[in-house]
LOLUMLUM-361551 format. One line per field, with one value per residue (C-alpha): residue number from 1; x, y, z; residue in three letters. Coordinates in pm, 1 decimal, m for minus. Layout:
N
k <- (NUM,...)
u <- (X,...)
v <- (Y,...)
w <- (Z,...)
r <- (ALA,...)
# end
This chain:
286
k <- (1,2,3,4,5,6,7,8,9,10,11,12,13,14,15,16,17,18,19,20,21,22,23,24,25,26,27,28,29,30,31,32,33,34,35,36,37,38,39,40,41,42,43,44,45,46,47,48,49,50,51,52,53,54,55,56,57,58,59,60,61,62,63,64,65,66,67,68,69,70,71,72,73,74,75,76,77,78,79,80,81,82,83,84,85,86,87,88,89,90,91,92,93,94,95,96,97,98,99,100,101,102,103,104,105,106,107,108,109,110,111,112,113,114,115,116,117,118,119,120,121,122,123,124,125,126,127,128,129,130,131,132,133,134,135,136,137,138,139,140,141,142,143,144,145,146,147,148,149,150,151,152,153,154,155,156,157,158,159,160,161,162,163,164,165,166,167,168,169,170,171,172,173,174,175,176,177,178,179,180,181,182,183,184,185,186,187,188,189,190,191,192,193,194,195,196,197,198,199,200,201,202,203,204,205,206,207,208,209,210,211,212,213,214,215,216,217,218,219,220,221,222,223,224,225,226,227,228,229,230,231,232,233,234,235,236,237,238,239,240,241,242,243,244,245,246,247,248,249,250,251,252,253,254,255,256,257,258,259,260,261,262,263,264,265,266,267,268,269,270,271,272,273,274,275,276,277,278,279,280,281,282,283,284,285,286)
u <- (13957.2,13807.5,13874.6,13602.0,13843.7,13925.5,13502.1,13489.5,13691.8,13524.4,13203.0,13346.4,13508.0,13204.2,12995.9,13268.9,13217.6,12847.8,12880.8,13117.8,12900.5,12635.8,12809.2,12923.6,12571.2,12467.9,12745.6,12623.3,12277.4,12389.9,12591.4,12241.8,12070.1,12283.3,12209.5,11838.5,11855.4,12141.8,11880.7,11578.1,11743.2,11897.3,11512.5,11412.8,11631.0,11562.8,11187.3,11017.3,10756.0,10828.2,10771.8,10380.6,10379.2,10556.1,10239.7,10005.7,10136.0,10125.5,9782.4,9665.3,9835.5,9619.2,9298.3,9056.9,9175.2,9241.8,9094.4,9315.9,9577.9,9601.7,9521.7,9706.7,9963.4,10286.8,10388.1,10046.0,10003.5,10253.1,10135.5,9859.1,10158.5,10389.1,10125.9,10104.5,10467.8,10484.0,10231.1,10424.3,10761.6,10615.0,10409.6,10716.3,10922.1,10689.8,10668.1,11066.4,11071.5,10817.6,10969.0,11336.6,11134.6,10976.3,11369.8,11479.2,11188.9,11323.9,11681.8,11593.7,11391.3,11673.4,11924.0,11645.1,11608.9,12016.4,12025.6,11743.3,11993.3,12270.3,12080.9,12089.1,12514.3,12499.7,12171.5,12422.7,12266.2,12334.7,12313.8,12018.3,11906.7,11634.2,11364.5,11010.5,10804.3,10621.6,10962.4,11111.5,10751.7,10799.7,11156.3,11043.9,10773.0,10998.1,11212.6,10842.7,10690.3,10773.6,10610.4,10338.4,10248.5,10302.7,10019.9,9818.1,9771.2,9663.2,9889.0,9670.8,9881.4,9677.4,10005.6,9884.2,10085.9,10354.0,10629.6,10995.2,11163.7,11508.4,11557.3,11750.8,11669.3,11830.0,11606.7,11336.1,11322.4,11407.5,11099.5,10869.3,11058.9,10968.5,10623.0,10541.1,10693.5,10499.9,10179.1,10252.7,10296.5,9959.2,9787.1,9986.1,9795.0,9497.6,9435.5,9128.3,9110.9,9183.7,9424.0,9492.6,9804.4,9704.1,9997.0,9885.8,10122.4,9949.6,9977.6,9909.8,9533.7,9598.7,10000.4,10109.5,10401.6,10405.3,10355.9,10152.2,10275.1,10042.8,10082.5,9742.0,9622.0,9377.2,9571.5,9490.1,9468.1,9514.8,9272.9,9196.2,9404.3,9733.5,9718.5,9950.9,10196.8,10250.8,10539.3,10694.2,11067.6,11110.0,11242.9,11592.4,11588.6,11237.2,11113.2,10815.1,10616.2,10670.9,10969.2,11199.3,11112.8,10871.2,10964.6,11306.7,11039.8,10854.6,11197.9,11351.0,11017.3,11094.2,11458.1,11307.0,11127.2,10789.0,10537.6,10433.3,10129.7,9861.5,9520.5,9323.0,8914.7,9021.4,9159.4,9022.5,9026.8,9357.1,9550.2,9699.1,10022.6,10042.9,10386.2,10374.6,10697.3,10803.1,10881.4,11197.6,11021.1,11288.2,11352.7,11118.5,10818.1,10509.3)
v <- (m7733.7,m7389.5,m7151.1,m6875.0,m6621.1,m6804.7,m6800.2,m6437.0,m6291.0,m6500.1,m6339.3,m6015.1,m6028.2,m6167.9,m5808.3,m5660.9,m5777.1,m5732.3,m5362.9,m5289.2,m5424.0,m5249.0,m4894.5,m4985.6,m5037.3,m4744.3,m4477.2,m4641.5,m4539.0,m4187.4,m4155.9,m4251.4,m3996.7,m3707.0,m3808.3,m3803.0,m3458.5,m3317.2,m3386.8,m3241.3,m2942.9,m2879.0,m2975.1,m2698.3,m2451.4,m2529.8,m2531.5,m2238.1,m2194.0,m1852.2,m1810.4,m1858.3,m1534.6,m1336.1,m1500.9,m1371.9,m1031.9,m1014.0,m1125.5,m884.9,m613.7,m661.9,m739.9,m532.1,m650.0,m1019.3,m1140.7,m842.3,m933.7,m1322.4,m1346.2,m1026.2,m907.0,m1135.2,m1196.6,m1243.6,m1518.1,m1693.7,m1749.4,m2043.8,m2261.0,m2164.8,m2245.4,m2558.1,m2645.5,m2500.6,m2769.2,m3044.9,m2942.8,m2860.5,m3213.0,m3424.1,m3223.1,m3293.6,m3642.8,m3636.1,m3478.5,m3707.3,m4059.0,m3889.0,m3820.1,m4172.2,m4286.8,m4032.1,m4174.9,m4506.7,m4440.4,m4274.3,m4586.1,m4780.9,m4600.9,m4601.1,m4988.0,m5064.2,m4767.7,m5008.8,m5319.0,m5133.4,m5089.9,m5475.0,m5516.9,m5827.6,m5988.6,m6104.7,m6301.9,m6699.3,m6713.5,m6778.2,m6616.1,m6718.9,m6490.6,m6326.5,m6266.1,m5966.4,m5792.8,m5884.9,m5734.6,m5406.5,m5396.9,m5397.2,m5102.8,m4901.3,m4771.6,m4630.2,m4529.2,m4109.3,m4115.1,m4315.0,m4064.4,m3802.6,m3965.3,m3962.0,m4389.5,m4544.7,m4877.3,m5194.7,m5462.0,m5795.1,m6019.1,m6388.4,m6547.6,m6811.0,m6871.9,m6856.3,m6934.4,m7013.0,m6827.0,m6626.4,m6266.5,m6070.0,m6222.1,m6201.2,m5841.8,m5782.0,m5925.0,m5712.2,m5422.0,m5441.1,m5505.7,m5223.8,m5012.1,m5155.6,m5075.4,m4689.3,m4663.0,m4817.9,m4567.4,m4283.1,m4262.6,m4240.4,m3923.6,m3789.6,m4137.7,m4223.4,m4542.1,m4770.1,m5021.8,m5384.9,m5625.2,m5980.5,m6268.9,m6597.3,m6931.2,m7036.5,m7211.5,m7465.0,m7560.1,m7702.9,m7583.4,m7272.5,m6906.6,m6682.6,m6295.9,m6072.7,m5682.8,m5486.4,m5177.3,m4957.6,m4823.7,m4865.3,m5183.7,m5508.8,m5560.4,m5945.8,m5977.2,m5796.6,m6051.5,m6285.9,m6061.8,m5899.7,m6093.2,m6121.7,m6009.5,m5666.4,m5599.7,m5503.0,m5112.2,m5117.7,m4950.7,m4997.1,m4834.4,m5175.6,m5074.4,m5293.3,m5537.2,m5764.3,m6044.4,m6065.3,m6085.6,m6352.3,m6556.6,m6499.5,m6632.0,m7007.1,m6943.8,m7017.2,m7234.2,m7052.9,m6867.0,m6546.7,m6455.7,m6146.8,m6108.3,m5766.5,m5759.1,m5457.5,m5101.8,m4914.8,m5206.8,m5205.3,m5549.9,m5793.6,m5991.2,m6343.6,m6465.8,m6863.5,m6957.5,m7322.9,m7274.7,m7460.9,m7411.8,m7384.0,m7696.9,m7746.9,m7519.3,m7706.8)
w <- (1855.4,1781.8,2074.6,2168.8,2044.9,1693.8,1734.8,1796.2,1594.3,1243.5,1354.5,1397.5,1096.6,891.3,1048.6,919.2,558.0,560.4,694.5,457.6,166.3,297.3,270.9,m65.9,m171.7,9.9,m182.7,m517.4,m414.1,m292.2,m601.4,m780.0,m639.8,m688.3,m1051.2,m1028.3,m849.3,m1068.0,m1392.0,m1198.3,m1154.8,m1506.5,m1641.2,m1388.7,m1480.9,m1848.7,m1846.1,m2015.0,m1772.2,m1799.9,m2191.1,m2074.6,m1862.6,m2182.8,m2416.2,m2135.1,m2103.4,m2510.6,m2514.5,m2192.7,m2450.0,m2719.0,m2482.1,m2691.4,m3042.2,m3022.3,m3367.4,m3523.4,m3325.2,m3330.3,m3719.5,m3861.2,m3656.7,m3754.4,m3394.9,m3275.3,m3595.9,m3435.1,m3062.1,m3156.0,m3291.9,m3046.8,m2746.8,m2890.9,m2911.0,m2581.0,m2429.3,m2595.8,m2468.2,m2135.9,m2114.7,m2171.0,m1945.7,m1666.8,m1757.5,m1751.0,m1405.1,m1281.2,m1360.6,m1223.9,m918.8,m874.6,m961.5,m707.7,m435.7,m517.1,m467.4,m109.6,19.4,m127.4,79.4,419.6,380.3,367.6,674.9,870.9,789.7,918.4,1255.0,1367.3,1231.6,1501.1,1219.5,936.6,663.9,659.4,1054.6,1250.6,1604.2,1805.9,1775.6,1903.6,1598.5,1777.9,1851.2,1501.3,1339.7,1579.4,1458.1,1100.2,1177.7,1390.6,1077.4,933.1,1240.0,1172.9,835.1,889.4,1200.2,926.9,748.4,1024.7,923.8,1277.7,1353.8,1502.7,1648.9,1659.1,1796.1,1933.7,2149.6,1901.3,2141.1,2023.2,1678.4,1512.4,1182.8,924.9,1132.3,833.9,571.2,780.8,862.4,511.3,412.9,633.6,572.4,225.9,278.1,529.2,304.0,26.5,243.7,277.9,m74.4,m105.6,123.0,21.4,m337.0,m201.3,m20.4,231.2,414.4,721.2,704.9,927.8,866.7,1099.1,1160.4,1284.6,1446.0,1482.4,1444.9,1123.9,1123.2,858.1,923.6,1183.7,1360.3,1097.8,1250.8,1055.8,990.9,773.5,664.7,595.2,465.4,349.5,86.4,m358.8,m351.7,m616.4,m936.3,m929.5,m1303.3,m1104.4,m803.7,m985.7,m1130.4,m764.2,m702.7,m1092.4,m1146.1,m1258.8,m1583.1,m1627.5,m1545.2,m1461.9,m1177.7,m959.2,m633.9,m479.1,m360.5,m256.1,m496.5,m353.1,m559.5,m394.6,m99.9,m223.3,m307.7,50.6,191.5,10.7,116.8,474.4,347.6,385.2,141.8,75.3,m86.8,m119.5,m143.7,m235.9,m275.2,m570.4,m659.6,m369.8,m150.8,58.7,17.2,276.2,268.9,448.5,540.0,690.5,787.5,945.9,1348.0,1502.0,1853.7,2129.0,2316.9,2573.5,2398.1,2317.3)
r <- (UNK,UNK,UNK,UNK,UNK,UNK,UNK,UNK,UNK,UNK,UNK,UNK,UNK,UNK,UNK,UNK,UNK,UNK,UNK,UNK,UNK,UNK,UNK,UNK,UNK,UNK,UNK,UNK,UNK,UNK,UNK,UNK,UNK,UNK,UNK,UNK,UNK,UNK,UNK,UNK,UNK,UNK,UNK,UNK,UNK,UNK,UNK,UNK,UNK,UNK,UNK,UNK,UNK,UNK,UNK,UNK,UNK,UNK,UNK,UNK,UNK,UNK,UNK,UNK,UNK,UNK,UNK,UNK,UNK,UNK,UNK,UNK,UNK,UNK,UNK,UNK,UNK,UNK,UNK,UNK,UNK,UNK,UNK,UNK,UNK,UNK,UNK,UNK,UNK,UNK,UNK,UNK,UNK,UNK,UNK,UNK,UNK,UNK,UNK,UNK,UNK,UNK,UNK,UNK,UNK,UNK,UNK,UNK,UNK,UNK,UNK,UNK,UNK,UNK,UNK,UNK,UNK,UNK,UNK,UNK,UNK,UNK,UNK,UNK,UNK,UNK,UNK,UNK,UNK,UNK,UNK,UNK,UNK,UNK,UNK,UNK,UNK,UNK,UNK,UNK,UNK,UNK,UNK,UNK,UNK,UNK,UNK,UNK,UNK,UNK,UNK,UNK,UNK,UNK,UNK,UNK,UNK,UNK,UNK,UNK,UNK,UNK,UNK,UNK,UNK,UNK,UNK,UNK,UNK,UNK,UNK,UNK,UNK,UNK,UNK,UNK,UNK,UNK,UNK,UNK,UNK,UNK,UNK,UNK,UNK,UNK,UNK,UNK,UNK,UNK,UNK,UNK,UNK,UNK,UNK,UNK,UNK,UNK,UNK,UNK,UNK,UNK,UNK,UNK,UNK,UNK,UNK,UNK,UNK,UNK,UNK,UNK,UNK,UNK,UNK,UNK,UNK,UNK,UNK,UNK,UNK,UNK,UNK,UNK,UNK,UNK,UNK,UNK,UNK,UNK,UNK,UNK,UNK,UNK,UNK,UNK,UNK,UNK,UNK,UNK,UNK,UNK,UNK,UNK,UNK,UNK,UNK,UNK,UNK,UNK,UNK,UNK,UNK,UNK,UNK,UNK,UNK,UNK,UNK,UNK,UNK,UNK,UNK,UNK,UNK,UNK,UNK,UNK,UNK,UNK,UNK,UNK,UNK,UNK,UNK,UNK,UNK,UNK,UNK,UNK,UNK,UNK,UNK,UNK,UNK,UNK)
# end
């Protein structure tokens, strides 16, 4: 017979092994980052934005004899070409510094999802809690609530009453942890609006015994040919704004033995997720 203590100290030591995977993940993502920065800064450094101010002081020179200048004079017969290798060095070195900064953005919510895990140590995967969808869909937001008050994006709660449920917490919160976050991404690309972000609880209209969870914004939106690749794999190395990857999302979701799915009216339009998951209702519940 299995005493409370034996009990006890299995679960304590199974926290254990998920926090400390957790912090390993989370040093292979700092360790990522200082990367991405480290490059930033040496394509910083090495940019020759400053070889434009030298050309313009050359030019501002020779202000009153720039066809002499620019077709005779040997350094001056040189600045056209050079301007134009300039651009192209200058072009990919902003293209550089912008995919190491979506790499660097990725890394970071990478590193604020695994912190947001770290919060609930008592939620480890494989074991299910009973739960309140409303407080497990607050949990979720809480971790986003500063930004998204930074983005001045109003939050609408639309929570129906659905009674208690027995489920994987971890995978759960995972889930709508990824698509909140999706959400602000959405919204953040489109600037001048003001956004709203709407999360609904409900029982689901057309399953019985299912509870319905849904995430939606205002934000870029979905063209009606990108709806089905929404949840595809990513390619290996490939890296997205759907960050994490929502079609680790959309697999968890069967893992409970639910669906996820999305549905956007267009670019422009804002897009909404729909989570139905199956309910073990509490004994008792009707």
């Amino acid at each position: 017979m299995t005493t409370r203590t034996e009990t006890s100290g299995f679960l304590e030591g199974q926290i254990g092994a998920v926090g400390e995977s957790i912090f390993h993940r989370m040093r292979n993502v700092l360790n990522s980052i200082h990367v991405s920065a480290g490059l930033i800064h040496h394509r910083l450094r090495e940019s020759h934005v400053a070889d434009v101010g030298r050309i313009a002081d050359m030019l501002e020179a020779h202000s009153h004899e720039y066809g002499r200048y620019l077709t005779q004079d040997p350094k001056g017969k040189k600045i056209p070409h050079f301007l134009g290798q300039l651009n192209e060095e200058l072009s990919q070195n902003h293209l550089d510094t912008l995919t190491e900064l979506t790499t660097l953005n990725y890394h970071l919510e990478q590193l604020e999802y695994y912190l947001t895990v770290g919060q609930t140590p008592n939620r480890v995967g494989g074991f299910k809690d009973t739960i309140q969808f409303a407080a497990i869909m607050d949990e979720a937001l809480a971790s986003h609530q500063c930004e998204l008050d930074r983005m001045g994006v109003q939050v609408c709660r639309e929570y129906q009453r659905v009674g208690e449920g027995i489920l994987e917490v971890s995978k759960l919160l995972r889930i709508l942890v990824n698509l909140i976050r999706n959400a602000i991404n959405g919204m953040r690309e489109i600037t001048g609006w003001a956004h709203r972000l709407t999360l609904y609880v409900l029982p689901c209209p057309d399953r019985e015994r299912f509870v319905r969870l849904q995430v939606a914004d205002t934000g870029s939106g979905i063209p009606l040919e990108g709806l089905t690749r929404v949840f595809s794999p990513q390619a290996s190395g490939e890296k997205t704004d759907l960050l994490p990857n929502l079609h680790a999302s959309a697999l968890a979701a069967k893992e409970l033995t639910g669906s996820l799915r999305v549905w956007s009216d267009g670019p422009m339009q804002g897009a909404i997720f729909t989570l139905d998951l199956p309910v073990i209702h509490m004994e008792g519940e009707r």
